[in-house]
C-alpha positions as CSV (number, residue, x, y, z in Angstrom):
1,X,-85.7,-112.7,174.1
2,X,-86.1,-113.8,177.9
3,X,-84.6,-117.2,178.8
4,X,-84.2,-118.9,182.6
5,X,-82.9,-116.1,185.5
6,X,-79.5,-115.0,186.1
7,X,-78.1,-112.7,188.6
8,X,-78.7,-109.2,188.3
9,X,-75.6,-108.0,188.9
10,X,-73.1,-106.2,185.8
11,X,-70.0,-107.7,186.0
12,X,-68.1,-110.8,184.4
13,X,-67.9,-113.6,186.9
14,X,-64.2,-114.7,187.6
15,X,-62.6,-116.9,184.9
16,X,-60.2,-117.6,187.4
17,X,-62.9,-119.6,189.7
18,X,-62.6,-122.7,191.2
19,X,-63.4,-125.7,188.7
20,X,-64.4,-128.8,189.7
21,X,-62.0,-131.9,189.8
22,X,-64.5,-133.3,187.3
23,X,-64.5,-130.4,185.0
24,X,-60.2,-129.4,184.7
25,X,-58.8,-129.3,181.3
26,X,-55.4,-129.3,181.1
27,X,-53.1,-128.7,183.3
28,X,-51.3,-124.9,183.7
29,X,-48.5,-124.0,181.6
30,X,-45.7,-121.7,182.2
31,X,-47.9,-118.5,181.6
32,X,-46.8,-115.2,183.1
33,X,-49.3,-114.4,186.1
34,X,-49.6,-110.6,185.5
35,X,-50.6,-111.6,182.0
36,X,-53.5,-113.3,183.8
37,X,-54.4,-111.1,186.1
38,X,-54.3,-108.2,182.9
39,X,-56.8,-110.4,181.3
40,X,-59.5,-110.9,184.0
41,X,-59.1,-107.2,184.5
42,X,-59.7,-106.5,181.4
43,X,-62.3,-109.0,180.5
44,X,-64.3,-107.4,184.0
45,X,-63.8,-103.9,182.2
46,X,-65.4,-105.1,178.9
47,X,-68.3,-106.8,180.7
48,X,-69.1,-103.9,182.8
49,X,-68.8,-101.3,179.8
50,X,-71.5,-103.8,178.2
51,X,-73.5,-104.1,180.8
52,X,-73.6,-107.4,180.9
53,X,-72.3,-110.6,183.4
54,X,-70.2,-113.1,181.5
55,X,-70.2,-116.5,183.2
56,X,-70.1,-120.2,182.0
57,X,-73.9,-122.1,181.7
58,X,-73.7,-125.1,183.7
59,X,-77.3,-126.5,184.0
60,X,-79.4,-128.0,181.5
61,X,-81.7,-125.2,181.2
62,X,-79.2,-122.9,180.8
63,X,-77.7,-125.2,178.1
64,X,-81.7,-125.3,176.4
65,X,-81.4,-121.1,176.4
66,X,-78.2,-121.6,174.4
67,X,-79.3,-123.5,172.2
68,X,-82.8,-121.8,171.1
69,X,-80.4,-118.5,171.3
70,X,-77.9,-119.6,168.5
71,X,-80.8,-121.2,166.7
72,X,-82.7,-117.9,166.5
73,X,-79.9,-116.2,165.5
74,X,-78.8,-118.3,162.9
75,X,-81.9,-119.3,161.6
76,X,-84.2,-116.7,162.0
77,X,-87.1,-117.8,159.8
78,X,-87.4,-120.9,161.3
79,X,-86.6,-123.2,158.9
80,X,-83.0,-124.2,159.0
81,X,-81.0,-126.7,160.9
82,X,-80.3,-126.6,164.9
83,X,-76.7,-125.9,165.2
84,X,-76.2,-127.0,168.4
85,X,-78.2,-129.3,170.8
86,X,-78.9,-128.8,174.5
87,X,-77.6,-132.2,175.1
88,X,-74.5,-131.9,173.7
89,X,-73.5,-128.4,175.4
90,X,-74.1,-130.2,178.9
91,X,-71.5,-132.8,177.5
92,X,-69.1,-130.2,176.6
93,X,-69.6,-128.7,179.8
94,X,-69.4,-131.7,182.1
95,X,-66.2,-132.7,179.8
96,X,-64.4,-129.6,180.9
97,X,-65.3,-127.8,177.7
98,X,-65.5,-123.7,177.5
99,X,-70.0,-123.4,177.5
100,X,-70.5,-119.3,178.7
101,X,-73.2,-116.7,177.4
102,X,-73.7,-113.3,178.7
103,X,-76.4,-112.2,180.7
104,X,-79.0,-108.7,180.7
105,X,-80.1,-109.1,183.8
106,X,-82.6,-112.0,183.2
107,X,-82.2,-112.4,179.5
108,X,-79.5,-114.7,177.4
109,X,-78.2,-112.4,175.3
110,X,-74.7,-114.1,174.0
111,X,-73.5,-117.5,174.3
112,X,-69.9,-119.1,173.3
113,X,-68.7,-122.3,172.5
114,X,-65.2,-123.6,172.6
115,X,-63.4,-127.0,172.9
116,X,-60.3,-128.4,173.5
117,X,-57.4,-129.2,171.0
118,X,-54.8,-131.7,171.2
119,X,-53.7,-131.9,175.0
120,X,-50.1,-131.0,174.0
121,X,-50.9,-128.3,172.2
122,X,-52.3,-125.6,174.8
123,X,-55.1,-124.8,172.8
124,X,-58.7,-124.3,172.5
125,X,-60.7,-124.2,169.1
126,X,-64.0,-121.5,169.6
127,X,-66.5,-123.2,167.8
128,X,-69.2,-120.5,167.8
129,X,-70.4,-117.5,169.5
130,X,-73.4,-115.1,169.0
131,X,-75.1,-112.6,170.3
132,X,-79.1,-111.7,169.6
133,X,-79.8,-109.1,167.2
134,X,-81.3,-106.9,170.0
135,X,-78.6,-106.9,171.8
136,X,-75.4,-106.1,169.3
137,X,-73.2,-103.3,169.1
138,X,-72.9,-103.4,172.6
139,X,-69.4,-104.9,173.0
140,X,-71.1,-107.8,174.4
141,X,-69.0,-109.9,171.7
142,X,-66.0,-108.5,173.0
143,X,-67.1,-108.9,176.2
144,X,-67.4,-112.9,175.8
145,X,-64.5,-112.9,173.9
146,X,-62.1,-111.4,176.4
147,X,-63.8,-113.7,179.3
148,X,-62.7,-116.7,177.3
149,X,-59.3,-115.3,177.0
150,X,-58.9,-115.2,180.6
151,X,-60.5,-118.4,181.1
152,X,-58.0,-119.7,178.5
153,X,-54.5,-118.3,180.4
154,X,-56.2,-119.3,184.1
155,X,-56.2,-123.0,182.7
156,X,-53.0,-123.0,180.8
157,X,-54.4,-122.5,177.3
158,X,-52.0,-120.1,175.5
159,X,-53.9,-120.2,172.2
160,X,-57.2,-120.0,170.7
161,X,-58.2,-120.5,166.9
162,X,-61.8,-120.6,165.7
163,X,-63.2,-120.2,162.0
164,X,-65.4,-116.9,160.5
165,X,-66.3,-116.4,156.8
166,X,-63.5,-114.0,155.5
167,X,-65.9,-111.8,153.7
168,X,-68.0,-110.5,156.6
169,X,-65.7,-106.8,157.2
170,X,-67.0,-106.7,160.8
171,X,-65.9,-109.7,162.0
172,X,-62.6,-109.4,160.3
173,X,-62.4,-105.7,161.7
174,X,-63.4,-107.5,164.7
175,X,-60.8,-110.7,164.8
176,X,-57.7,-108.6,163.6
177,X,-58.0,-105.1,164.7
178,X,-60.4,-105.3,167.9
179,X,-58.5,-108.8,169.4
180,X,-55.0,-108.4,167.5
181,X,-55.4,-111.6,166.1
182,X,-53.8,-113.7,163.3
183,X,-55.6,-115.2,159.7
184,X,-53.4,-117.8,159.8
185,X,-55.0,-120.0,157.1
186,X,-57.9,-120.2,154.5
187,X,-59.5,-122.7,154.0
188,X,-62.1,-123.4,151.4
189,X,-65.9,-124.9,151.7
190,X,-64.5,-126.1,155.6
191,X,-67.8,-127.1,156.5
192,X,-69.2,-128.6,153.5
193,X,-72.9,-127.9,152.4
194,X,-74.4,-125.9,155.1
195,X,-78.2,-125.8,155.7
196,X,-78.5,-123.3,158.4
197,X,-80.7,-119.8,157.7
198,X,-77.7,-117.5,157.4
199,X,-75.9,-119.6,155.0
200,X,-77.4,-122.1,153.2
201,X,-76.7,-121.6,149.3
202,X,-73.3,-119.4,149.9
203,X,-70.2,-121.7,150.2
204,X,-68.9,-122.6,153.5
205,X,-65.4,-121.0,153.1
206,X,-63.4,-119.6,156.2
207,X,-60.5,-118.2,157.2
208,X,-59.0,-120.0,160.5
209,X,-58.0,-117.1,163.1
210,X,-55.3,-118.2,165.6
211,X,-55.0,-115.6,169.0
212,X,-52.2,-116.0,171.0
213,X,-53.8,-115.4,174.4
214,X,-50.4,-114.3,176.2
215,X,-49.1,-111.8,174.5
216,X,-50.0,-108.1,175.9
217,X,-53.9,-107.5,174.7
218,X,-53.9,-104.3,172.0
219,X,-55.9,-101.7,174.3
220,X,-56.5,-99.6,170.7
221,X,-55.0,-101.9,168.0
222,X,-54.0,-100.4,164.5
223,X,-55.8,-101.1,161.3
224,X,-54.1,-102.2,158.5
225,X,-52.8,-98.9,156.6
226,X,-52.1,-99.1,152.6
227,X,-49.3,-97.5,151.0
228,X,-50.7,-96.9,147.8
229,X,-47.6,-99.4,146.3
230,X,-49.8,-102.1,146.6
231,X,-51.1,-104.5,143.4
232,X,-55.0,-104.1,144.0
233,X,-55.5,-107.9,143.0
234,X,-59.5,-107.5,143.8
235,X,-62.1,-104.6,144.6
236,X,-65.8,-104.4,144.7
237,X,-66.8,-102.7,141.5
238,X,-69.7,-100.0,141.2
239,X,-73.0,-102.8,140.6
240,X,-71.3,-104.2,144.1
241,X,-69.7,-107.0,141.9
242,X,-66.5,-108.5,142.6
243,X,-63.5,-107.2,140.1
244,X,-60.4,-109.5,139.7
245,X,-57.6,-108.5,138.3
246,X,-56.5,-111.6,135.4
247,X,-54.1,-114.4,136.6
248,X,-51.3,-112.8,134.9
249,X,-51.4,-109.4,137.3
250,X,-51.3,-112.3,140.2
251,X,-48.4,-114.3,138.8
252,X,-47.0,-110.7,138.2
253,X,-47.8,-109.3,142.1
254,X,-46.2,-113.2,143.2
255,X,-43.9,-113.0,141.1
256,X,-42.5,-109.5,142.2
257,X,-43.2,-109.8,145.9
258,X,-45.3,-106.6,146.1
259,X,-47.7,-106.3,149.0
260,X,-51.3,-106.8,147.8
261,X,-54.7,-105.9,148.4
262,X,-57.7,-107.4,147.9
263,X,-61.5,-105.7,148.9
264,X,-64.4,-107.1,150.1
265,X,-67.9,-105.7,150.3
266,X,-68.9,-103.6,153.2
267,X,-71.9,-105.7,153.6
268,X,-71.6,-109.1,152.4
269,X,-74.8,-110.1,154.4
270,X,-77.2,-107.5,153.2
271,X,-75.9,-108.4,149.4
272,X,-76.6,-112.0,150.3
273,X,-80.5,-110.9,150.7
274,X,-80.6,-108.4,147.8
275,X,-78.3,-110.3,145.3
276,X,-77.4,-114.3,146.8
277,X,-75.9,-114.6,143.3
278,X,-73.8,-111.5,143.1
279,X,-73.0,-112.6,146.9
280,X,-71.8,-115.9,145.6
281,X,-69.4,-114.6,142.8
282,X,-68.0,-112.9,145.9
283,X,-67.1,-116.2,147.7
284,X,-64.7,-117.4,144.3
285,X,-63.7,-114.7,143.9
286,X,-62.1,-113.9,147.0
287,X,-61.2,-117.7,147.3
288,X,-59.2,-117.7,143.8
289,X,-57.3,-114.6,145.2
290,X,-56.4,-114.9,148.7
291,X,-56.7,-119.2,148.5
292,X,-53.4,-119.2,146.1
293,X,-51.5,-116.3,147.6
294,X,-51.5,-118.0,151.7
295,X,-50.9,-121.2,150.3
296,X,-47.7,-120.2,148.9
297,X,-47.0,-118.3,152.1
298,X,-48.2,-114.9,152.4
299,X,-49.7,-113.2,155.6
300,X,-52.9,-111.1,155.9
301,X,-51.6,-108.0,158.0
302,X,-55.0,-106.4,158.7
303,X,-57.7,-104.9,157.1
304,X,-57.8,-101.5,156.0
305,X,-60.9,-98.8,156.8
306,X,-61.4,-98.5,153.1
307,X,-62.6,-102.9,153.5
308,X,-59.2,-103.9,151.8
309,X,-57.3,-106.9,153.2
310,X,-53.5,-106.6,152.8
311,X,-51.4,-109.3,152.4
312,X,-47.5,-109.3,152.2
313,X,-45.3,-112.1,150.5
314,X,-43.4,-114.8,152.6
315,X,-40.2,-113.0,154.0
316,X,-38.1,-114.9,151.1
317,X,-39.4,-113.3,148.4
318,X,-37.7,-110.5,146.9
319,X,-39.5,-107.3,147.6
């Protein structure tokens, strides 16, 4: 997909650039300078192994190539709704707002979209990012992801949250081994009824991620490792249905404070196009396991290689 020119070169431009007076969030914090400095090296590193130059849109026609991108990636027959507008990313832009994509040498390839929290609160909320089908498995999300960061620090913002749907493996894999980040909340049908391509007809549930963008960046982060002492409170069964374990083994797990685990399907997306109602079952059932258990307290660790999440009880219960 070729949208308006870019420079040809393969870098990430500097997220520590000049901004204009017009265009300054807030105001620095106390952040440690070799952390920034770490993270545009490392965000240059990422765009370079990708082969792509990570930089923020700042015209209209850039803002039009957005736009169609994320629409062709999230509706790709066509008959969904926009998810974003043109008009409102040069908003978000001229308000001081993070609007970036990543660049082949002429062609869009990723864009991402993040605004502002509370001024107080140092933080920016990533609204959305993609990247076109052509063009994945590139570390070009990583890429875009690790430019924001450095944007982030250079302007004082120390933490980043955004939303993804908790049962799509490679963007947990992604969010909490790749970054090192944090699923710090769940939160069920967030977005209400959603009538874009990708999910229309499958729940809105997500799981909010929270990053803390100064502390040191995991160069080759863990995954989550199991024990085998864990209560397996959910797994995917051999039809690729979801298999809960009865409310009583969950009072039981909450009750004892023994780690648990609970599975996902490797491929949630393909399911949703070969089964959307086996997909479905997947969304409660995951929500009436992991929904209960964070609400009373207990952290997601990781997610195993095997596609388990592990969660551990809140530090006061025994173990």
């Amino acid at each position: 997909m070729t949208h308006s020119a870019s420079p040809h070169s393969v870098a990430t431009s500097s997220p520590g650039s000049p901004t204009p007076a017009a265009h300054r969030p807030p105001a620095a914090g106390a952040l440690r300078p070799e952390i920034i400095q770490q993270a545009e090296q490392q965000a240059r590193r990422a765009a370079e192994a990708s082969q792509v130059q990570v930089r923020q849109l700042t015209t209209l026609e850039e803002h039009t190539a957005a736009a169609d991108l994320l629409d062709a990636i999230w509706n790709p027959d066509g008959d969904g709704e926009s998810v974003m507008q043109p008009g409102l990313l040069t908003a978000m832009e001229h308000a001081g707002s993070y609007v970036a994509g990543a660049w082949d040498r002429g062609d869009l390839v990723g864009v991402t979209i993040g605004f502002f929290g509370p001024p107080s609160a140092g933080l920016m909320h990533s609204h959305i990012a993609g990247v076109a089908p052509a063009a994945m498995r590139r570390g070009i999300g990583a890429a875009m992801k690790l430019h924001q960061r450095a944007w982030c620090l250079h302007h004082g913002v120390h933490t980043m949250e955004w939303t993804f749907d908790p049962l799509i493996a490679r963007n947990a894999r992604f969010n909490l081994t790749r970054l090192g980040a944090q699923l710090a909340e769940y939160l069920p049908e967030f977005y209400g009824q959603m009538r874009d391509g990708i999910n229309a007809g499958q729940g809105s549930d997500r799981a909010l991620i929270r990053w803390h963008l100064d502390r040191q960046y995991p160069e080759v982060p863990e995954p989550a490792a199991a024990t085998g002492e864990e209560a397996v409170l959910l797994h995917v069964g051999e039809d690729h249905q979801p298999r809960p374990v009865s409310d009583d083994a969950l009072a039981a797990a909450e009750a004892a404070g023994t780690d648990v685990l609970l599975q996902i399907p490797e491929d949630v997306e393909a399911l949703r196009s070969a089964a959307p109602k086996t997909a479905a079952q997947w969304r409660t059932a995951l929500r009436e396991a992991m929904h209960p258990l964070m609400a009373a307290g207990w952290t997601v660790a990781g997610l195993t290689a095997e596609g388990f999440y592990l969660l551990r009880p809140p530090a006061h219960s025994p173990r």
